[in-house]
C-alpha positions in Angstrom: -30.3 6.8 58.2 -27.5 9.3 60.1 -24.4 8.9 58.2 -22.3 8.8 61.5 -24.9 5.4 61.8 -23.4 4.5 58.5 -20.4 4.7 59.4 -20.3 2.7 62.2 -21.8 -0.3 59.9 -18.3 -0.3 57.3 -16.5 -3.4 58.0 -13.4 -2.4 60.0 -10.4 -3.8 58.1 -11.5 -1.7 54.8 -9.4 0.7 54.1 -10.9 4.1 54.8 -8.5 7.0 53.6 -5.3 7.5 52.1 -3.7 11.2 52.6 -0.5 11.1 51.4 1.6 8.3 53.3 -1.2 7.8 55.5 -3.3 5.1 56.0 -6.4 4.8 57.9 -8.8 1.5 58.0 -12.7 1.9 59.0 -11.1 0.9 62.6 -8.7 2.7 62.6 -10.8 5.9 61.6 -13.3 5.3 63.8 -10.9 4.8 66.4 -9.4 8.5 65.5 -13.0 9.9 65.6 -14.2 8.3 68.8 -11.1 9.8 70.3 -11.8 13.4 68.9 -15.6 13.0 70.1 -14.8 12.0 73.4 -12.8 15.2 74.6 -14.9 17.1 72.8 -17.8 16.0 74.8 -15.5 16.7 78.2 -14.7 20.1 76.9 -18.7 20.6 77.4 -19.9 20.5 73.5 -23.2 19.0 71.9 -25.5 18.7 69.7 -26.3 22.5 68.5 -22.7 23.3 69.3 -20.6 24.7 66.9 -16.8 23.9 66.2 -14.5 25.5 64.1 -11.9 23.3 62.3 -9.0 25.0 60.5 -6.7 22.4 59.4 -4.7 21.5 56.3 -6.0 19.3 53.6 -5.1 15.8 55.2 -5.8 12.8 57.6 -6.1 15.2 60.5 -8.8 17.1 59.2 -11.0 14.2 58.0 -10.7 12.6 61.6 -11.5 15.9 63.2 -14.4 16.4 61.0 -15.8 13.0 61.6 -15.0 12.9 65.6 -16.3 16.4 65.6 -19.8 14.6 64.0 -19.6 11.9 66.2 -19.7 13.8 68.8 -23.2 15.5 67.8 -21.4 18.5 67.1 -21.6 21.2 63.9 -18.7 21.9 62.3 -17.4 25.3 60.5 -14.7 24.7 58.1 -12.1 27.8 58.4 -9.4 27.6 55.4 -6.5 28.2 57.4 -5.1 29.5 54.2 -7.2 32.3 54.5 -6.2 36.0 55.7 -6.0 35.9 59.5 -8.9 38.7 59.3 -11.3 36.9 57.8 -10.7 33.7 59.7 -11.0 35.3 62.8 -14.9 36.9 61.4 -15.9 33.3 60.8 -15.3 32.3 64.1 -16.7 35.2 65.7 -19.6 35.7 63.6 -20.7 32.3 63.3 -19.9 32.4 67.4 -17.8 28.7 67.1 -17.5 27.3 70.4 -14.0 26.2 69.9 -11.4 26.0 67.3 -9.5 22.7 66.2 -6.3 23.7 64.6 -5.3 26.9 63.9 -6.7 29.8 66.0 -7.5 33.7 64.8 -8.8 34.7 67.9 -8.5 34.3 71.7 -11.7 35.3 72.2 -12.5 31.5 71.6 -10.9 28.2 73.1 -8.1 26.9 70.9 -7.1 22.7 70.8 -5.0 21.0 68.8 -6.1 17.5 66.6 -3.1 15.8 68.8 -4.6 16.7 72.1 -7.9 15.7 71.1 -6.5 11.9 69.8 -4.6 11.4 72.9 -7.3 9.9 75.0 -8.1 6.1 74.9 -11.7 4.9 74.3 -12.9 1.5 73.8 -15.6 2.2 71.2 -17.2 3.9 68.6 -20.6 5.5 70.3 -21.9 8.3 67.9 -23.9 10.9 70.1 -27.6 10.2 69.3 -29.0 12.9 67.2 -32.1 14.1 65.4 -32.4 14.9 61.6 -33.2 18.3 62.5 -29.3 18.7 64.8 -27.2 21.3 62.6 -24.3 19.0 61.1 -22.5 22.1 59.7 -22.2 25.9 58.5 -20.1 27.0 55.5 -19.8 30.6 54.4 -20.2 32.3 51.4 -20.0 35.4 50.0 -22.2 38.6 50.9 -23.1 41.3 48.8 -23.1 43.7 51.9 -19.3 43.2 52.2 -19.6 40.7 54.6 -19.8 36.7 54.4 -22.9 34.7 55.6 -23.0 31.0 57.3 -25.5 28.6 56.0 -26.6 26.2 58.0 -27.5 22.6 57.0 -28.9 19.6 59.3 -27.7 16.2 59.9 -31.0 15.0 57.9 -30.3 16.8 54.9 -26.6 15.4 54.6 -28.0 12.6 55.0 -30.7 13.1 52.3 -27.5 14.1 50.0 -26.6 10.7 49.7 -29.3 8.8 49.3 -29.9 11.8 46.2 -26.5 10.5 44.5 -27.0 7.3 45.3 -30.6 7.3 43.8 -29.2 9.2 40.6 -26.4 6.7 39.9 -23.9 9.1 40.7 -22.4 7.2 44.3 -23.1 3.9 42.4 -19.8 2.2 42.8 -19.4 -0.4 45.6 -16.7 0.2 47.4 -15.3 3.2 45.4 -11.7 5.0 45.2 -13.3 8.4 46.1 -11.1 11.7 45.2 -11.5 14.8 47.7 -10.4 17.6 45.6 -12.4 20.7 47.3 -11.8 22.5 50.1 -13.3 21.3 53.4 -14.4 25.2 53.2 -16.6 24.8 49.6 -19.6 22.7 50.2 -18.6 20.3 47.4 -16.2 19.0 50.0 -19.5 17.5 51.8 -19.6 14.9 49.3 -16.9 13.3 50.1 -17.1 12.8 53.6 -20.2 11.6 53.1 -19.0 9.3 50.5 -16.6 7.5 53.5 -19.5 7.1 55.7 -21.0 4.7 52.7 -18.1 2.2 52.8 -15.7 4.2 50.1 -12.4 4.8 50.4 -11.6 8.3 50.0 -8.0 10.0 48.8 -7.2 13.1 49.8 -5.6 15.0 47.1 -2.7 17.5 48.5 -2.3 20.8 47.5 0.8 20.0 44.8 -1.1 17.7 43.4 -4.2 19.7 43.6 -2.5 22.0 41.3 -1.0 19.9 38.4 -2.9 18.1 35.9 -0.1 15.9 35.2 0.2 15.2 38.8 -3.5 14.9 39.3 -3.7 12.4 36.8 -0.7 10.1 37.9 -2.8 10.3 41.4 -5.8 8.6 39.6 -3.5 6.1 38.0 -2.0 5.1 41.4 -5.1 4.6 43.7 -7.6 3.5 40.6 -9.7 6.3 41.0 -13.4 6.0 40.8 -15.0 9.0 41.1 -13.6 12.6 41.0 -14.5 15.7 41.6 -13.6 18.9 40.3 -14.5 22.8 38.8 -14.5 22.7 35.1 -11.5 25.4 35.2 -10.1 22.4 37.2 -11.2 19.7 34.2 -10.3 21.6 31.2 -6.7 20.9 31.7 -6.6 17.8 33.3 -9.1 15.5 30.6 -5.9 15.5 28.2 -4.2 13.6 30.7 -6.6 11.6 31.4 -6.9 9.7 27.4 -5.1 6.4 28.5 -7.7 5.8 32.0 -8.6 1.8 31.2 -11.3 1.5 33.8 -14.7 3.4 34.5 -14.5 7.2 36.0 -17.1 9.7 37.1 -15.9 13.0 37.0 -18.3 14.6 39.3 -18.3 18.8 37.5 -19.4 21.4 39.3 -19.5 25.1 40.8 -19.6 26.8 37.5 -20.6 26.6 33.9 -19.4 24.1 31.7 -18.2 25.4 28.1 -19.6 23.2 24.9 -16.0 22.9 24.0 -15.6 20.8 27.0 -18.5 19.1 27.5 -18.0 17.4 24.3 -14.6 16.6 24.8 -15.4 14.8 27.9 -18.6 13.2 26.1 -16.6 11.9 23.7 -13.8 10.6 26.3 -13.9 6.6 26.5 -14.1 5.0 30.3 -14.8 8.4 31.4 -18.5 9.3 32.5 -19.1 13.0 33.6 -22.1 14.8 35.4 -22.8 18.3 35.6 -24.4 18.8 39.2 -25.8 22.2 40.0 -27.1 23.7 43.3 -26.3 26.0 46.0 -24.8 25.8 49.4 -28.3 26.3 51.0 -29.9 23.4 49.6 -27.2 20.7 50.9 -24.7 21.0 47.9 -26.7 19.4 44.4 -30.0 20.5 43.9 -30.3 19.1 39.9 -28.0 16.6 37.7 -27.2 16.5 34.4 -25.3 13.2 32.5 -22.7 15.2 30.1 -23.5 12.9 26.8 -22.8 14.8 22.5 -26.6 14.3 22.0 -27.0 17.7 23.9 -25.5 21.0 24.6 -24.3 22.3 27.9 -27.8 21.5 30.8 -28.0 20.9 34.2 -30.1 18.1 33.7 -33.6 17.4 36.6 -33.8 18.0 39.9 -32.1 15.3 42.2 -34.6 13.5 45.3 -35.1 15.7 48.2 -35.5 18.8 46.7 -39.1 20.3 44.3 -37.7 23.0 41.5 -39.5 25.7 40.7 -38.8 28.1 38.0 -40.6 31.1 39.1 -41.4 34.9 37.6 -40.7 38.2 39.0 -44.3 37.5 40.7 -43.3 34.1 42.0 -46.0 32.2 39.5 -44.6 29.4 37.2 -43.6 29.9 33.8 -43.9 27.5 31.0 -41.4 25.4 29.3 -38.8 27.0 27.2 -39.6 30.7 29.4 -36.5 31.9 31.6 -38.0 31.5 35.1 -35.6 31.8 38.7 -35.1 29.0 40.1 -36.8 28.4 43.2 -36.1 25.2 45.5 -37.7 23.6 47.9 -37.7 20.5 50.1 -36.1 18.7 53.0 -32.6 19.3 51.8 -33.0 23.2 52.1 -31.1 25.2 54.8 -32.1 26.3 58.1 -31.1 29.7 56.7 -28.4 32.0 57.4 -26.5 31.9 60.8 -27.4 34.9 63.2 -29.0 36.9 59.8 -32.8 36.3 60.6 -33.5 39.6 58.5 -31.6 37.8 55.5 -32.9 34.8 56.2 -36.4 36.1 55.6 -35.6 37.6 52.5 -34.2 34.6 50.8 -36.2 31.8 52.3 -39.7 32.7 51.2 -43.1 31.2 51.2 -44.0 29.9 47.7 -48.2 30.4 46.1 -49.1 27.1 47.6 -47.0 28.1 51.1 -44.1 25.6 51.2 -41.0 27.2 52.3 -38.0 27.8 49.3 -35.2 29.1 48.9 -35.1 31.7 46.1 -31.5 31.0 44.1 -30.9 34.3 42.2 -30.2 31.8 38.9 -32.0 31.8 36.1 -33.1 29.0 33.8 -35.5 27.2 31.1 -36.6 23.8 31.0 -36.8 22.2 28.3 -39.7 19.9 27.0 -37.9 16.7 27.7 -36.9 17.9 31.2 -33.5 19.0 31.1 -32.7 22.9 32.6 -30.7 24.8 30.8 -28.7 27.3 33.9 -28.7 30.6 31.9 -27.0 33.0 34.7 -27.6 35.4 37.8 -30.1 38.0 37.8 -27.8 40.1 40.5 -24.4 40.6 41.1 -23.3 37.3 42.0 -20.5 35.3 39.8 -18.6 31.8 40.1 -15.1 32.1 39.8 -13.3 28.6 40.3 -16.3 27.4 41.4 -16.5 29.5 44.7 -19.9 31.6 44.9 -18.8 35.2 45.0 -20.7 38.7 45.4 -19.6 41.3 43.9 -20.2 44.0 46.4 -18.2 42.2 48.9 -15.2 42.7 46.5 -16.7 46.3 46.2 -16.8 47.0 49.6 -13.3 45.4 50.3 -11.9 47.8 47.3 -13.5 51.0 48.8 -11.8 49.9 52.7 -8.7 50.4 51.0 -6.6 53.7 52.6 -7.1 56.1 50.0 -10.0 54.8 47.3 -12.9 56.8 47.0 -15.5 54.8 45.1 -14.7 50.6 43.4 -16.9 48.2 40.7 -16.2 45.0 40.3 -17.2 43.1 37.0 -16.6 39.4 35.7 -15.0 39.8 32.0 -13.9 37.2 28.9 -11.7 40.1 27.6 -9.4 40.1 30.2 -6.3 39.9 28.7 -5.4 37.1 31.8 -8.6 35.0 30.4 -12.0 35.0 31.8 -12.5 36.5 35.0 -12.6 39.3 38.2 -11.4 43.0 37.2 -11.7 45.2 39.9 -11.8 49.4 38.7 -11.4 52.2 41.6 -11.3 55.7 41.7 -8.8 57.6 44.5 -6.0 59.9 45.5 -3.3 59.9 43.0 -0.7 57.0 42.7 -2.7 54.5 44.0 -0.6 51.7 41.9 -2.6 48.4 41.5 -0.1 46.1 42.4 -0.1 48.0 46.1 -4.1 47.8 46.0 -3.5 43.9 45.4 -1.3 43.8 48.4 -3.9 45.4 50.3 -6.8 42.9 49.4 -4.9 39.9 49.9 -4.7 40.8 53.6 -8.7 40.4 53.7 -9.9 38.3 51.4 -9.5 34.7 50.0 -7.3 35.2 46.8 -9.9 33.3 44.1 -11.6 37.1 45.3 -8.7 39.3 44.3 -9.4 40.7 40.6 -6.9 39.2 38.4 -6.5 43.1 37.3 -7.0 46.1 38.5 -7.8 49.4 36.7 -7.4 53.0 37.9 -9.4 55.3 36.7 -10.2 59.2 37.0 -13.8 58.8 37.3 -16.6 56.2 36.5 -19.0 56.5 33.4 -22.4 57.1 34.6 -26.2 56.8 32.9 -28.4 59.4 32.1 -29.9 58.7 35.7 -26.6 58.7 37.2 -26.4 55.7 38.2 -22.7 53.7 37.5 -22.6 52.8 34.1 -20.5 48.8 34.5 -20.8 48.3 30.5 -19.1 51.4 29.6 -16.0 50.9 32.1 -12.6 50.2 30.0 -11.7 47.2 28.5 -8.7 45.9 31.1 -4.9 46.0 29.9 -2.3 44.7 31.9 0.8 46.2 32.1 4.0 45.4 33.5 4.6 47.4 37.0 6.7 50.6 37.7 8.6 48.2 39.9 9.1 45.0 37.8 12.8 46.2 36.9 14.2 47.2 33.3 16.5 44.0 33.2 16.8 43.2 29.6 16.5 39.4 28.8 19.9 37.7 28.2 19.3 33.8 27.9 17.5 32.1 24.5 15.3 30.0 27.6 14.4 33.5 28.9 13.0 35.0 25.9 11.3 32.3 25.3 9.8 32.1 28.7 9.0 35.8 28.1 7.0 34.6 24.9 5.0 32.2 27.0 4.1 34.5 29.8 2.8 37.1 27.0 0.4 34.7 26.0 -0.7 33.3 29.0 -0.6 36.9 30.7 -1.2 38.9 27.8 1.5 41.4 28.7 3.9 42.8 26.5 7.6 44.1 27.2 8.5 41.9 30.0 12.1 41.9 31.6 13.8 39.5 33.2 12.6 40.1 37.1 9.0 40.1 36.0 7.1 38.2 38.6 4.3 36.8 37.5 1.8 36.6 40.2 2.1 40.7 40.2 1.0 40.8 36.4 -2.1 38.6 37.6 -0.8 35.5 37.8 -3.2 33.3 39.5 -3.5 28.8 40.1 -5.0 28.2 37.1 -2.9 30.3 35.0 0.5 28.4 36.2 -1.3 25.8 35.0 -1.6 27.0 32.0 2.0 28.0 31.9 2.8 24.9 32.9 1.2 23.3 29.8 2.3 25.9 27.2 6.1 25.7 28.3 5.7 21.5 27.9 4.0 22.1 24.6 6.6 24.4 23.2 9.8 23.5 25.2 9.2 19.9 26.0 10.0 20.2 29.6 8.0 18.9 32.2 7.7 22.0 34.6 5.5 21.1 37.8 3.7 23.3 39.0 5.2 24.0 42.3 8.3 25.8 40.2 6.3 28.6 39.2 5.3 29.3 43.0 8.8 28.9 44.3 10.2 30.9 41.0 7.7 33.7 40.2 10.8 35.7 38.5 11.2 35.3 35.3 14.6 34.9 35.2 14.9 32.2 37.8 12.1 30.3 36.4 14.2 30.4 33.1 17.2 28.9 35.6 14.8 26.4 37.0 13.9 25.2 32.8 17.3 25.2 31.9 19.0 22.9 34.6 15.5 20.5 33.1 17.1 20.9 30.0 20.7 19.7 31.3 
């Protein structure tokens, strides 16, 4: 059944969605929605249309979503969060009709959510549509430099949820649903599609996205049912969660799961977790896995809607316990990529028996019982905070930079800011990092921007010539020519210069340190966050080390907690 059809079925006084002090019933939402289809339809888009939608995380952008549905029409999710450059490529590339929100072009029609709610209709009358009608395209990341769209159908949405359903994952009746993604990762697809099954879904706001403590007073308050979330996003939160008294699915995702914390959260009472694997162009979750001690880190069997092949170099089937590339097929793979019929081609290939997959690039083993075991990429591709990123785009982005010569990107554990991108370039003297940052944050998302960059002279190479990425440096940060000499006066600051060496891994610091120019990203505040409560006993939110990224007013911030 069409999940706009669903929708339309959830009793109307039911409360719908809670985004901050907003309230919406089934009624009411449907109302909202109807209202958003309607002009939408006057504005002369269909089915096979494509809108953008670059809103905020809140009420607005759930009911232009859903009206933008209900109207027949495919949606792109555009971050409006993200550099004004590559918002305005999504658009343009993906060749959106017309924007909702926030515009980066005026090559294409502009509307506000307000003008599009301002009409009065009578009912809810979803634009009849085939399974086959693209529902939406989300981009990710393209090891030519550029970002491709992949484009899903209405049908396999659809087929998403009856997956999760059929697994036990969307099991509850009437569930207290968390949406924690970005409307811009495809993880975010679960959760409207959760609403259009009769759950009520929370929005989580961006505070709140990025504070354990505050995270897990939000579960408290609305009685949370299911949640989900990165593992970078669960590894600090599960501490907070020790005193839940009532049954919650933490629905993990978009990047390995460490054996530290899969056994912490198999060993965590009233808390059930899943590890769900798959990739944007098979709808979201191509496998499950139920997170229990008995086993180490899987991705458990392939969910309905999808066959899972695990594949050799020469596309035949290896045996149990042989590392194979996955290979996926079904009704819940993509139409392929958006105006890239050459890509398309490549990736989307005709198996031995001549069923249509979609080769994955990861690799894995099954076990005898079943389970896969996700063992990596076999290219250049990497998750970082659960966001599917190429390397060579990173590359390319590097080597567009006014004065660099030649870039290489790597994923490291020994960077001295934890596990993650490091970004090396060779070019014209004085190139500092911190102005190189500077320079990628005006194109890409910043979960893309290495965490540290290295200079170097020149690039080790193999006896063939070719770049030799094992023998680059191990990464040291240091602090910048322009973080100041200001010695550190105040007991608080030195010991807030203790925490940042350990959560940064730099040495020396002074007192105007910033810390989102020693590589500072989310999820190390969050880790400052916790080490300053653990050692100082002060509840710092999150927010404070975004407003005060000096180090000496974030030491003024922690003493007037003290006071």
């Amino acid at each position: 059944m069409d999940l706009i059809t669903r929708l339309a079925q959830q009793p109307a006084d039911r409360q719908a969605l809670v985004a901050g002090d907003r309230e919406l019933s089934f009624g009411e939402l449907r109302a909202e929605a109807a209202r958003v289809a309607a002009a939408l339809t006057a504005r002369g888009v269909g089915p096979e249309s494509l809108v953008a939608i670059s809103l905020p995380r809140g009420a607005d952008l759930v009911v232009a979503l859903l009206g933008t549905l209900t109207a027949g029409v495919a949606y792109l999710p555009v971050d409006p969060a993200l550099p004004e450059q590559r918002r305005r490529y999504l658009v343009e590339d993906a060749r959106a009709e017309l924007v909702i929100g926030q515009s980066a072009t005026a090559a294409v029609r502009t509307v506000s959510v307000e003008a599009l709610t301002a009409g009065v209709v009578a009912d809810f009358a979803p634009v009849p549509v085939e399974p086959d009608t693209l529902a939406y395209v989300i981009y990710t990341s393209g090891s030519t430099g550029l970002p491709k769209g992949v484009e899903i159908t209405r049908g396999s949405a659809a087929l998403l949820l009856d997956a999760l359903e059929s697994a036990g994952i969307a099991a509850t009746t009437a569930g207290r649903v968390g949406w924690n993604a970005s409307a811009s990762f495809d993880a975010s697809v679960q959760q409207w599609t959760r609403l259009c099954r009769g759950d009520t879904v929370v929005v989580l706001d961006d505070a709140t996205r990025a504070d354990p403590a505050l995270m897990a007073e939000l579960v408290v308050d609305q009685r949370l049912t299911d949640l989900d979330l990165t593992p970078s996003h669960a590894d600090p939160l599960l501490p907070h969660l020790a005193e839940i008294a009532w049954p919650l699915t933490l629905l993990v995702g978009g990047e390995p799961i460490s054996p530290s914390l899969w056994q912490r959260m198999a060993a965590q009472e009233n808390l059930r977790a899943v590890n769900l694997y798959g990739p944007t162009e098979c709808t979201v979750d191509a496998t499950a896995g139920w997170v229990t001690a008995e086993h180490e880190p899987h991705i458990g069997t392939v969910l309905p809607g999808l066959e899972l092949h695990l594949l050799d170099e020469k596309l035949n089937p290896v045996d149990d316990g042989e590392v194979g590339e996955i290979h996926l097929g079904g009704e819940r793979v993509a139409r392929g990529y958006r105006n890239r019929p050459g890509l398309t081609a490549e990736r989307f290939i005709a198996a031995a028996d001549g069923s249509r997959v979609y080769r994955s690039g990861d690799l894995a083993r099954r076990h005898a019982d079943g389970r896969l075991e996700y063992l990596g990429r076999r290219d250049g591709q990497v998750k970082v905070h659960g966001h599917r990123i190429e390397l060579g785009e990173i590359e390319a982005a590097l080597t567009r930079c006014e004065g660099i010569e030649e870039a290489a990107v790597l994923y490291r554990d020994d960077s001295p800011t934890g596990p993650g991108l490091v970004g090396y370039y060779r070019g014209k003297p004085g190139i500092s990092p911190l102005w190189t940052t500077e320079r990628l944050k005006e194109t890409l998302p910043v979960y893309m921007v290495p965490g540290v960059l290295v200079a170097v002279e020149s690039f080790p190479r193999t006896v063939n010539g070719k770049l030799d990425r094992r023998a680059l440096p191990a990464p040291v940060v240091t602090a910048p020519a322009d973080a100041g000499t200001t010695g550190l006066d105040s007991p608080v600051e030195r010991l807030i210069a203790e925490v940042w060496s350990y959560v940064l891994g730099v040495q020396d610091l002074s007192a105007d340190a910033n810390f989102f120019k020693l590589g500072g990203h989310s999820l190390l505040a969050i880790k400052l966050v916790a080490k300053v409560r653990a050692e100082l006993g002060v509840a710092l939110p999150v927010k404070a080390v975004y407003q005060n990224p000096r180090l000496r007013d974030l030491a003024q911030v922690i003493e007037a907690l003290f006071s």
